[in-house]
N, C-alpha and C positions, 0 to 999 in steps of 0.2 A: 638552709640550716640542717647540720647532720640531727639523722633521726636518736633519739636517747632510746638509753639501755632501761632496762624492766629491771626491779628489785626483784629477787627471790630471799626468803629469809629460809633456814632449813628448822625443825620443828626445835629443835635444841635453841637455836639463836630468839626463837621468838618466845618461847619461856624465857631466858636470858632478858629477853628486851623489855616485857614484861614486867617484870621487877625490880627492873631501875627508875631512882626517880626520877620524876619532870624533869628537870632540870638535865640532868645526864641526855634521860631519852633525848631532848630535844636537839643535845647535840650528834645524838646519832642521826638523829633527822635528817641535819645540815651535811652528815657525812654520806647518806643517802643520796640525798638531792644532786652533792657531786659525783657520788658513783655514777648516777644515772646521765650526768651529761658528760663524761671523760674518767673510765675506771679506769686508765692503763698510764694517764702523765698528769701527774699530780705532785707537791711535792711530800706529800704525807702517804704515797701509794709507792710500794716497792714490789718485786718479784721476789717472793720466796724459792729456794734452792729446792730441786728434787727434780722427781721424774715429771708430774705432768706441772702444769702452768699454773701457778697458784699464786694469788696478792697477797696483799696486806693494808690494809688502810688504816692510820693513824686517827683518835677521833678522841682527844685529851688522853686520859691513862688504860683508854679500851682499845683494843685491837679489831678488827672488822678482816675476819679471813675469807676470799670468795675466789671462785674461781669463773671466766667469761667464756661465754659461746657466742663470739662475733656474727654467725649465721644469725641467729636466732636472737640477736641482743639483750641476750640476757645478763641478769651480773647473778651469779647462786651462791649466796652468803649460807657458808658452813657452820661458820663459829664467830660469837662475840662474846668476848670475855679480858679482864684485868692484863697488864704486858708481860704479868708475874707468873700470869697461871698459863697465860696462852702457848706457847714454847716448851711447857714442862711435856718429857718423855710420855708421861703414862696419856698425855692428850693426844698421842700419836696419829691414832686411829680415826679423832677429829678432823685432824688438819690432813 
């Protein structure tokens, strides 16, 4: 069995995570669980456009942005936030 990937959450995402309800969070959970056994073919995980290599994971109306260090199996969750706010220009510097 291949070995899974290690969550990282970045300090923004875990305030974010934080303060969503039970209910929410849990299904971030779920969207965890599958980062951590296959971040790259999913049918809720795409490759965002840009210079370096950046996801996106679907997880109901939140977004889950991270980017992977295959050596090192990690998945490093940048940003989780709404699909309304996630994309907006001045979040640039997030994503």
């Amino acid at each position: 069995m291949p070995e899974q990937f290690k969550i990282i959450l970045s300090r923004q995402a875990i305030k974010y995570y934080r303060r969503l309800p039970i209910n929410v969070a849990r299904r971030l959970d779920r969207a965890f669980l599958s980062l951590e056994k296959n971040p790259i073919f999913d049918s809720d995980i795409k490759q965002l456009k840009g210079k370096d290599k950046r996801y996106r994971s679907r997880a109901g109306d939140l977004r889950i942005i991270y980017q992977l260090n295959k050596k090192k199996k990690l998945v490093m969750v940048s940003t989780i936030l709404p699909r309304g706010q996630v994309y907006k220009k001045r979040r640039a510097n997030i994503l």
